[in-house]
SERO-4910 file (N, C-alpha, C, O; in steps of 0.05 Angstrom, whole numbers):
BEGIN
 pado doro    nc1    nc2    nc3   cac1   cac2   cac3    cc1    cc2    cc3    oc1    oc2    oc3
  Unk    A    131    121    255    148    104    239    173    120    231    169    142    223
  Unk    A    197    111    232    212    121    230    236     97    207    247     76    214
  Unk    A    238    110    184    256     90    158    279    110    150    279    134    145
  Unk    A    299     92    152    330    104    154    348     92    139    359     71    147
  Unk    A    352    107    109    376     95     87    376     68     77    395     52     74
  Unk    A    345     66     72    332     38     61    337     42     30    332     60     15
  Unk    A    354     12     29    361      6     -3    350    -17    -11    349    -34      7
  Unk    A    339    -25    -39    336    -51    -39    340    -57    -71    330    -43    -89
  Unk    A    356    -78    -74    356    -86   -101    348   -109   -111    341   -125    -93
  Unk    A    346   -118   -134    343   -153   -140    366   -152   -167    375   -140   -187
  Unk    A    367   -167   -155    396   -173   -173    414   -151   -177    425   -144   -157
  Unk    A    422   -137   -200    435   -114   -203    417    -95   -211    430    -75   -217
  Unk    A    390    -91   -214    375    -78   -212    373    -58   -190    361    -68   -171
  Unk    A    378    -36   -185    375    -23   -159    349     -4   -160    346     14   -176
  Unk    A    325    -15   -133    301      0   -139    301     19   -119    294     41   -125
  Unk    A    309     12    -85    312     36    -71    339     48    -58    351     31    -45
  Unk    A    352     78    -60    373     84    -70    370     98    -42    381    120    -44
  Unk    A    359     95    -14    367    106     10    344    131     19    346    155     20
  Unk    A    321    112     27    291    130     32    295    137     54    311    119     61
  Unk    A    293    148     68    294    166     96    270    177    107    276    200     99
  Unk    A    246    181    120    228    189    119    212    189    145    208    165    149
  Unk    A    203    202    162    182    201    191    164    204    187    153    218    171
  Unk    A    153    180    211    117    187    201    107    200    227    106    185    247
  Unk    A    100    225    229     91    231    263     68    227    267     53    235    251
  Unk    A     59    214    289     35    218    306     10    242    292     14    266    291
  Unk    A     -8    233    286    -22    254    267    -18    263    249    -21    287    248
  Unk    A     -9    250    230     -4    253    205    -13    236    181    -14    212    180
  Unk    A    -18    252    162    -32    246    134    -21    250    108    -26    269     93
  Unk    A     -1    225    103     23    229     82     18    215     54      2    197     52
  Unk    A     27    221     39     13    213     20     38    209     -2     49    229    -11
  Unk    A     46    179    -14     70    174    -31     57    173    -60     36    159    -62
  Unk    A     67    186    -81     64    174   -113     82    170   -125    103    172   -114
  Unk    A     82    164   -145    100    139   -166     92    132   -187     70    121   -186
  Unk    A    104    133   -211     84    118   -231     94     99   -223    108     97   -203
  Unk    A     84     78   -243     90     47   -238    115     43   -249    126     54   -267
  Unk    A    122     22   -232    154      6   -236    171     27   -216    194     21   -211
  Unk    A    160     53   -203    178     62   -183    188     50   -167    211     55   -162
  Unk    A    176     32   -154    188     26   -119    171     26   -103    178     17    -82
  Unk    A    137     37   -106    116     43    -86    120      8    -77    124      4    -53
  Unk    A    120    -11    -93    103    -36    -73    124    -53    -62    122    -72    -46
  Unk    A    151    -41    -76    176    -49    -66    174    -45    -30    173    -57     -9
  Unk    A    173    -23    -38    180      2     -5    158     -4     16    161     -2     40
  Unk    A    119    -15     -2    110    -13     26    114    -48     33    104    -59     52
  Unk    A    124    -59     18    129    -93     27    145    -91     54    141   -102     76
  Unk    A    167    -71     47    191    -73     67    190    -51     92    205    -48    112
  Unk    A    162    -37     81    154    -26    100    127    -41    123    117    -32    143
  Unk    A    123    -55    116    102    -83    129    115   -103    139    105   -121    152
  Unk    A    146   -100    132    160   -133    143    155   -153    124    165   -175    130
  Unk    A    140   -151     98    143   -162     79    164   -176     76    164   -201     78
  Unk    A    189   -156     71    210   -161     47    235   -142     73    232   -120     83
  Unk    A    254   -160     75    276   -152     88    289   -124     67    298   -134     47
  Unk    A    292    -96     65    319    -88     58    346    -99     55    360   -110     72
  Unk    A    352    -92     24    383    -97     27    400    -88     52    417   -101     65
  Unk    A    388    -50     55    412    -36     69    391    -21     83    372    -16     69
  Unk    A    389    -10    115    376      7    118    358     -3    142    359    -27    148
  Unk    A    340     14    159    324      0    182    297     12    178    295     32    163
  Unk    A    272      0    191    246     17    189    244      3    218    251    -19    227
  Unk    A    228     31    232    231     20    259    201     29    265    196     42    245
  Unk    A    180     30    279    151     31    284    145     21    313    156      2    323
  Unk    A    122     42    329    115     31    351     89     29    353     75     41    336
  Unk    A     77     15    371     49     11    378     33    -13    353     49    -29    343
  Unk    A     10    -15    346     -5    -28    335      0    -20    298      0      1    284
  Unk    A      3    -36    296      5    -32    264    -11    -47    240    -13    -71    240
  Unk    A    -24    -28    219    -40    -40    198    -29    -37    175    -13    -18    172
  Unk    A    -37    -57    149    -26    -60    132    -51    -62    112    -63    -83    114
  Unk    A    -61    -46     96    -80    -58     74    -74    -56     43    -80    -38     28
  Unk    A    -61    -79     37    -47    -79      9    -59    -75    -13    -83    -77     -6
  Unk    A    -60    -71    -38    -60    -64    -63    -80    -91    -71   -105    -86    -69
  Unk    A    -74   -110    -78    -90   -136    -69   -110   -151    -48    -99   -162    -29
  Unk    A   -137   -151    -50   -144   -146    -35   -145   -179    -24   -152   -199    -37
  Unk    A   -139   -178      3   -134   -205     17   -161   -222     32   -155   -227     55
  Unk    A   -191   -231     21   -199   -237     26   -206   -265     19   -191   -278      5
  Unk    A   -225   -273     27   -231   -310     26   -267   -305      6   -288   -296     14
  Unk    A   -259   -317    -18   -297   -306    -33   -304   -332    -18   -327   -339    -24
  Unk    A   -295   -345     -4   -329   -374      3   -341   -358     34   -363   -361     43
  Unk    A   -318   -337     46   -328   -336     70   -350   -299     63   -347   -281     47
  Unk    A   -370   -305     87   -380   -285     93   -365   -255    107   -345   -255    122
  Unk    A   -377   -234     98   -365   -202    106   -364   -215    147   -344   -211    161
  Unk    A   -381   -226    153   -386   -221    181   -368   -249    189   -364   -248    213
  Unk    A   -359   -269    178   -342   -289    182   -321   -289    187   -309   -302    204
  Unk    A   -303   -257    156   -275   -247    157   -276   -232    187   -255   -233    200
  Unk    A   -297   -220    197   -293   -197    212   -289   -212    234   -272   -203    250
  Unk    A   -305   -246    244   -294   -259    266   -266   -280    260   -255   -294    277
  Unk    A   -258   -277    235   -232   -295    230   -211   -269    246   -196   -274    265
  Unk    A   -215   -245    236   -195   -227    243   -193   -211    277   -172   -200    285
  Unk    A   -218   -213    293   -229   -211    315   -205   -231    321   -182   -224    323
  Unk    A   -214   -262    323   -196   -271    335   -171   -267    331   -158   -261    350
  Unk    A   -159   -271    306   -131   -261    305   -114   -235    315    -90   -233    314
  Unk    A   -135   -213    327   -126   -191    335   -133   -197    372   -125   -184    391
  Unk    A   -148   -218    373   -149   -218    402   -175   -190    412   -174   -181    435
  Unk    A   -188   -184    400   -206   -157    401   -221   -176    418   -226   -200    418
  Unk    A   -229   -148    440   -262   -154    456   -280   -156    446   -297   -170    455
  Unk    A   -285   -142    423   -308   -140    402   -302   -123    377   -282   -110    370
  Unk    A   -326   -127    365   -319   -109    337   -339    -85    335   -353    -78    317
  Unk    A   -333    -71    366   -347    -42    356   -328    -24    336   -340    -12    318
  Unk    A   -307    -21    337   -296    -11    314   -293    -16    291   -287      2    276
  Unk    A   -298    -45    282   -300    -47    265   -330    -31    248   -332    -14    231
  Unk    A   -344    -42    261   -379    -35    249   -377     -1    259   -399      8    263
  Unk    A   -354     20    264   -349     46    269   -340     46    234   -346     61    215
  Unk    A   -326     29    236   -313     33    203   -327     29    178   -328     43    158
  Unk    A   -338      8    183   -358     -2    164   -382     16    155   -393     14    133
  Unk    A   -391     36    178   -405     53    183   -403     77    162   -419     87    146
  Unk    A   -377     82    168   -364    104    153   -360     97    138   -361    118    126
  Unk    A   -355     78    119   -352     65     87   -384     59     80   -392     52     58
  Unk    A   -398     63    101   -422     53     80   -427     25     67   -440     24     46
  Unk    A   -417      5     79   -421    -19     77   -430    -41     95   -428    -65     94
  Unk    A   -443    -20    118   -453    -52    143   -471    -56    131   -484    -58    151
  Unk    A   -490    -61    110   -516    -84    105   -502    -98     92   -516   -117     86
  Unk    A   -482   -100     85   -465   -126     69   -461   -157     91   -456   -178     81
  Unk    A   -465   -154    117   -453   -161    134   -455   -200    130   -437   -215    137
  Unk    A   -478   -209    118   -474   -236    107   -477   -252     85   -482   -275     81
  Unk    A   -468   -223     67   -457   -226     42   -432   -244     40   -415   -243     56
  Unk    A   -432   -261     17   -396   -273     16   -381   -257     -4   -391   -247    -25
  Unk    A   -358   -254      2   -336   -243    -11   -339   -245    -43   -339   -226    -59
  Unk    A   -340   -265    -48   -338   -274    -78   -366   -266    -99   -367   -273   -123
  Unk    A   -388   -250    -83   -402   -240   -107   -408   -208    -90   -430   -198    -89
  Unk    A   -384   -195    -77   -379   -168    -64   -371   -153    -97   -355   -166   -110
  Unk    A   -381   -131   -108   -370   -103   -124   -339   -101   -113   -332    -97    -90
  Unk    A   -325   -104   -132   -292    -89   -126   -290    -68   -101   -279    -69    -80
  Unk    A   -306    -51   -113   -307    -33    -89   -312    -38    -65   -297    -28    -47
  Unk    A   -336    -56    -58   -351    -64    -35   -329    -88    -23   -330    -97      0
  Unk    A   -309    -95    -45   -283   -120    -32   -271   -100    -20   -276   -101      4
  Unk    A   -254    -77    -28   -240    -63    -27   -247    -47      7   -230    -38     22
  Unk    A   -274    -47     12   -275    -30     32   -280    -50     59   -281    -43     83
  Unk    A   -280    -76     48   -280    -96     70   -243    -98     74   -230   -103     95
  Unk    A   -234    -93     50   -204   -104     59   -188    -77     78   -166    -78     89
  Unk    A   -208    -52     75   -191    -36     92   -209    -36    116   -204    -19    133
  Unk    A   -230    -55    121   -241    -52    143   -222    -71    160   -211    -61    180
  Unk    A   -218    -97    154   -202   -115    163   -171   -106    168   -158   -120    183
  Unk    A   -159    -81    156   -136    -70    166   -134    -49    193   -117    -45    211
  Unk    A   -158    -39    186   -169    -20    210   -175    -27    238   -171    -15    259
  Unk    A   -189    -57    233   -206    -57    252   -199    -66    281   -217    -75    296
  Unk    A   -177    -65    287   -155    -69    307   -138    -43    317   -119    -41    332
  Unk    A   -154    -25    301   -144     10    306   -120      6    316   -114      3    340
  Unk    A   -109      5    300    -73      9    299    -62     41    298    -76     60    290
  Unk    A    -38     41    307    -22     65    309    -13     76    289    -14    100    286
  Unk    A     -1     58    268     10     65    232     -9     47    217    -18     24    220
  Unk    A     -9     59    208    -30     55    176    -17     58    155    -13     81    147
  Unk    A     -8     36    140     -1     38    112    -24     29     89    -31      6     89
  Unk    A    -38     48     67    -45     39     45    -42     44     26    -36     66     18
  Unk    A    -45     19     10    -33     12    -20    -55     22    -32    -75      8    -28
  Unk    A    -59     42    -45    -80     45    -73   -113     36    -56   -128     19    -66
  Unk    A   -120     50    -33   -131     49    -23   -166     48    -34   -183     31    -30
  Unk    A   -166     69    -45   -200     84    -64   -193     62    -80   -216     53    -84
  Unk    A   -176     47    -94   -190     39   -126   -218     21   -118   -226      9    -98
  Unk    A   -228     26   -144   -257      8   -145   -283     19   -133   -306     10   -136
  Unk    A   -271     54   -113   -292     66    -97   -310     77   -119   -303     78   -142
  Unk    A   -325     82   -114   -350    113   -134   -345    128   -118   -333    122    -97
  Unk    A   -355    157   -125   -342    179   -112   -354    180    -85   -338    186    -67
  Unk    A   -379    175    -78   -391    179    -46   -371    166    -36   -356    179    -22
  Unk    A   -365    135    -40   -349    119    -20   -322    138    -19   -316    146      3
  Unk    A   -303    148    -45   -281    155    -47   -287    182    -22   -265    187    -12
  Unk    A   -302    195    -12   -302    222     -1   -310    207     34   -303    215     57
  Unk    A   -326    185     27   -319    173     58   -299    167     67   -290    172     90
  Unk    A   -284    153     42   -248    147     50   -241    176     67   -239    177     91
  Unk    A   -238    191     53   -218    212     61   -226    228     87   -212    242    102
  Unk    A   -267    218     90   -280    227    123   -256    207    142   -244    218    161
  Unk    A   -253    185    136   -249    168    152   -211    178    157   -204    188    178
  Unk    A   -194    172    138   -174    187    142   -172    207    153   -151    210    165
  Unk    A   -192    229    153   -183    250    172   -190    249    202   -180    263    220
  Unk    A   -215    225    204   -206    223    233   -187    202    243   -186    201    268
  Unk    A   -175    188    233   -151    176    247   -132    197    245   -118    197    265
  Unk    A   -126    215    228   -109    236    228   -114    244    270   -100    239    291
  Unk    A   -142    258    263   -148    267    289   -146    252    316   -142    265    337
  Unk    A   -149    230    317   -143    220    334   -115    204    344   -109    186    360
  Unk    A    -99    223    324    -67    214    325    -53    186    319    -33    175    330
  Unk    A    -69    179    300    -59    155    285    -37    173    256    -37    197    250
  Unk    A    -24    153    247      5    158    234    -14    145    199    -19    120    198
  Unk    A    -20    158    181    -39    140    151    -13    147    135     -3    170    134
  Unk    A     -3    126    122     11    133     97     -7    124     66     -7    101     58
  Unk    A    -20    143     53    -32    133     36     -5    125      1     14    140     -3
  Unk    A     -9    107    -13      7    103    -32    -13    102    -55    -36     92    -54
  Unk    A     -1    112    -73    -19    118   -100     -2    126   -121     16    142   -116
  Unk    A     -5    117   -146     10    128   -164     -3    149   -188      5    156   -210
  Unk    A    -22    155   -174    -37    191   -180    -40    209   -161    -37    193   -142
  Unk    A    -42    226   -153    -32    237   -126    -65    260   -139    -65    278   -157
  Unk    A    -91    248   -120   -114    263   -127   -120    279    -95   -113    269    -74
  Unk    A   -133    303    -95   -139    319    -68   -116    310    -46   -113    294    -28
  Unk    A    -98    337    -61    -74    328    -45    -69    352    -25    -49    354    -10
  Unk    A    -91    372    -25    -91    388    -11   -103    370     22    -94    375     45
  Unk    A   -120    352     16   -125    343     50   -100    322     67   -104    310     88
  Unk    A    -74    324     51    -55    310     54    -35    335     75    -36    360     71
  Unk    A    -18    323     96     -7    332    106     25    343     90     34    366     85
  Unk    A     33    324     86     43    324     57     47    302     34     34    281     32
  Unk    A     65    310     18     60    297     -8     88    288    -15    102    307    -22
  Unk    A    101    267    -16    125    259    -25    120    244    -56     98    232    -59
  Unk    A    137    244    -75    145    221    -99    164    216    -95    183    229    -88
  Unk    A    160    187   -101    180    168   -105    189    163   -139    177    154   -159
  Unk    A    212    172   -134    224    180   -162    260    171   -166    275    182   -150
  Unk    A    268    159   -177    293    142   -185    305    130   -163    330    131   -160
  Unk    A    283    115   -143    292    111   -120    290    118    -92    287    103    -72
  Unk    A    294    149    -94    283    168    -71    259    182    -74    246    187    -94
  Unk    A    255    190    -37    230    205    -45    240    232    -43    259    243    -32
  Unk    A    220    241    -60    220    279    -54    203    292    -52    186    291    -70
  Unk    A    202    308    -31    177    329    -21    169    338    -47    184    341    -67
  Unk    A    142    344    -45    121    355    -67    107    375    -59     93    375    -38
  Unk    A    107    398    -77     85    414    -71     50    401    -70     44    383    -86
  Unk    A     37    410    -56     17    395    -53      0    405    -84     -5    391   -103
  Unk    A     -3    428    -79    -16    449   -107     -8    434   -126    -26    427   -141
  Unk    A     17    424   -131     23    426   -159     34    400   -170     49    396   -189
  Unk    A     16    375   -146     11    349   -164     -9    336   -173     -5    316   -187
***
C-alpha cells in the first residue's frame, strides 16, 4: 500500500494535514492516536470508505478491512456469516477460514448466532470474516478489544504469521501495547504521522 499527501477535512475543520506512508510486503505496522486524532478518519479513506480531500492511496492484490465496529448479522449463525462471505469472496472453500478460526480459538462456536456471541467471541468472528479471503493488505481497527489475554496473544500468533507469509497488517489502536512485535510504530498526531520509538510507547 502505498498513501501519498492525503488530506481530509469537514468543513473548516482540518483532520488530515498530508500522511505519506508505505506498507511493504511483510510488514507489521502499527498506528496510535488518542481519540479525535484521525485514526478512523484515515482508515475509512484508507478502505475506500471516504474519498480524500487531497492526496492518493494506491494498493495491490486482495484486500481486507476489519473495522472498529463489528459488522455482523446477530439472527445469522458463525457458520452462515462464513457461507454469506464464501460466496461474496467467490472462495473454493473455507479452509482458511477454519485456519483462522483455529488460531483464535473459536471453531466450536460454529452454529452459534451472532447475537448471544461474548464481545470478544463477535470480535474474533469479525476478523475472521476479514481474513478469510487471505488478502494481501490488512487493515485493523482496534483489533484485540473485547479479547482476554489467551485470545489477545493468539491475535499477535496470527499476525505474525501473515507477517511471515508476506502479507502487508496495519494494526490501529489508540494505546500502542507490545510494540516491540511491531515492525514499526507510527502516531498519528495533529494530523500527521510520526515514527515512534518502539521502546518508548
Amino acid at each position: 500500500m502505498e498513501v501519498v499527501d492525503v488530506h481530509h477535512h469537514y468543513g473548516k475543520r482540518l483532520v488530515l494535514r498530508g500522511v505519506d506512508f508505505t506498507l511493504p510486503a511483510g510488514s507489521l505496522i502499527g498506528v496510535v492516536g488518542e481519540n479525535g486524532a484521525g485514526k478512523s478518519t484515515l482508515l475509512r479513506i484508507l478502505a475506500g470508505e471516504l474519498r480524500p480531500s487531497r492526496g492518493s492511496v494506491r494498493h495491490g492484490g486482495r484486500f481486507g478491512y476489519c473495522p472498529q465496529q463489528v459488522v455482523v448479522n446477530d439472527a445469522l449463525t458463525v457458520r452462515q456469516h462464513l457461507a454469506f462471505f464464501r460466496a461474496a469472496f467467490r472462495l473454493d472453500s473455507l479452509g482458511y477460514a477454519r485456519e483462522v478460526m483455529d488460531v483464535l480459538g473459536f471453531s466450536d462456536y460454529l452454529d452459534e448466532r451472532a447475537g448471544v456471541l461474548s464481545g470478544g467471541t463477535r470480535q474474533k468472528l469479525n476478523v475472521t470474516l476479514a481474513l478469510m479471503h487471505d488478502p494481501q493488505v490488512l487493515l485493523l481497527d482496534e483489533p484485540y478489544q473485547g479479547f482476554d489475554w489467551d485470545t489477545y496473544l493468539r491475535f499477535w500468533e496470527l499476525a505474525s504469521r501473515l507477517r511471515e507469509r508476506g502479507r502487508s497488517v496495519l494494526v490501529v489502536s489508540h494505546l500502542a501495547y507490545d510494540t516491540q512485535r511491531l515492525d514499526e510504530l507510527w502516531r498519528l498526531d495533529g494530523g500527521r504521522l510520526q515514527a515512534q520509538g518502539r521502546e518508548a510507547a
